[in-house]
Structure formats: C-alpha cells, structure tokens
N, C-alpha and C positions, 0 to 999 in steps of 0.2 A: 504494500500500500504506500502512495504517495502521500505528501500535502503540498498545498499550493499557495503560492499569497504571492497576489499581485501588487505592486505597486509602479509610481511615475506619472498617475494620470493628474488632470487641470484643466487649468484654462491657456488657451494657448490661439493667437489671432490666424485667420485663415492665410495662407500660403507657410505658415510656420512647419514646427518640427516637433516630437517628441518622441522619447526614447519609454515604453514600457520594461516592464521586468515581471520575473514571474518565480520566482523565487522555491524551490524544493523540497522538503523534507522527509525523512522517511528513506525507505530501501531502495538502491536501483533504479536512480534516476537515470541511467544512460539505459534503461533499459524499456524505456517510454518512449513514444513519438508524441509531440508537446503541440498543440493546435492552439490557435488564437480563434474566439467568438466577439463578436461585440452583438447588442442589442440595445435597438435605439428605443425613445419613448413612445410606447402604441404598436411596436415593429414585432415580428419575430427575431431571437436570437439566429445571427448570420455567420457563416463557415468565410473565414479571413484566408486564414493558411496554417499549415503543417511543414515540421521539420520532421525530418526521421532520425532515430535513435544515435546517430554518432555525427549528426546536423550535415552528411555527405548531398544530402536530398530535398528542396522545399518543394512547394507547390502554394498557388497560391489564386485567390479567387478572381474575377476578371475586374471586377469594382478597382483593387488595390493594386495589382499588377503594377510593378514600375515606381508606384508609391511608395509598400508596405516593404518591409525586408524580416525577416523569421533569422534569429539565429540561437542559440545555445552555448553555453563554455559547460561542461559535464563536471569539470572541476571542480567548478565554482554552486553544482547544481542549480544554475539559473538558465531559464532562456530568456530572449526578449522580442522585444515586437518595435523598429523603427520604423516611424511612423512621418513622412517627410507629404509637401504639397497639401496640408491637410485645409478639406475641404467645410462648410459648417453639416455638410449631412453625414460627415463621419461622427459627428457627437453623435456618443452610448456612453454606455457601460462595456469595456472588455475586460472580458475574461481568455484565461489560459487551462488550458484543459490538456488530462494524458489519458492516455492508451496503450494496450502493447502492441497494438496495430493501428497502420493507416485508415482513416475515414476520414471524411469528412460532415459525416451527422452525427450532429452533437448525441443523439443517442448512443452512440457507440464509445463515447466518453466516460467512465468514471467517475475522475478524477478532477476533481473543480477547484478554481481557486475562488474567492470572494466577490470578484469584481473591482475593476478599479474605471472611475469615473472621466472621462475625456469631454470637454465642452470646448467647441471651435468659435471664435466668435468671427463674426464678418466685419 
C-alpha cells in the first residue's frame, strides 16, 4: 500500500507556471505507475497523464499535451506534474493517483492523494 499527498497548488495568473508534487509513503513506490486527475467545479474528474514505474514512459491527455510534463525521482519517492501555459479552464483540484498498472480510468486507481487546489486567474 501507498500514500499520497499532494502539494504546490495556488493561484497563479494565466500564461504562468507551476510545479505540483505528489509526495509517497508506504512500500514500493517505484513499483506504481503515478497518474495525475484534476476535477474542475461541476466537471467530472479528468485523466491528465501517466508515468510508468521507472518514469522510462509518459502519456498524456490531448487537453495538456505540450503543456503538462509527468515526471518522478523514485529516490526521492515523489512524482510531479509541471504545469506550464496555464490556461483559467485548467482551475480544479488535482490529484495524483497509483497503480500497478497503466490506465487511465480513475477507476483503476487505488491509491489517492488529497487533492491539491490550482486556481488560474485571467
């Protein structure tokens, strides 16, 4: 079993930047693949991107493509989620979520961190 806890998130003005974190705890973290969720207000929670277990692999949804970047340090048991060009309909909530497989429906996840809160302003 993992634990998760995100932090990094704000207020941060539209064409800005910000760096999430997603923080570890618990057994065998390099032995998860680490996704990123955000969910805006009124929205369903939305599949971002996935890294794979030794971070060799992303994927990533066609919204953030080019924007978003997925990485992990295993050492460190942390992944993170940079977040660059941000727009004001990326305000949610994201979340980081594991697995010991790839998917990208959140049903196939776990493993949840808290949520940490991103607000864009224009």
């Amino acid at each position: 079993q993992v634990q998760l806890v995100e932090s990094g998130g704000g207020l941060v003005q539209a064409g800005g930047s910000l760096r999430l974190s997603c923080a570890a705890s618990g057994r065998m973290f390099d032995a998860y693949y680490v996704a990123w969720f955000c969910q805006a207000p009124g929205k369903e929670r939305e599949f971002l991107g996935a890294i794979s277990v030794r971070g060799l692999s992303t994927t990533y949804a066609d919204p953030v493509k080019g924007r978003f970047t997925i990485s992990r340090d295993n050492a460190k048991n942390t992944a993170y989620l940079q977040m660059t060009s941000l727009i004001p309909d990326d305000t949610a909530v994201y979340y980081c979520a594991a697995s010991s497989y790839y998917s990208s429906s959140q049903a196939d996840y776990p493993f949840w961190g808290q949520g940490t809160q991103v607000i864009v302003s224009s």
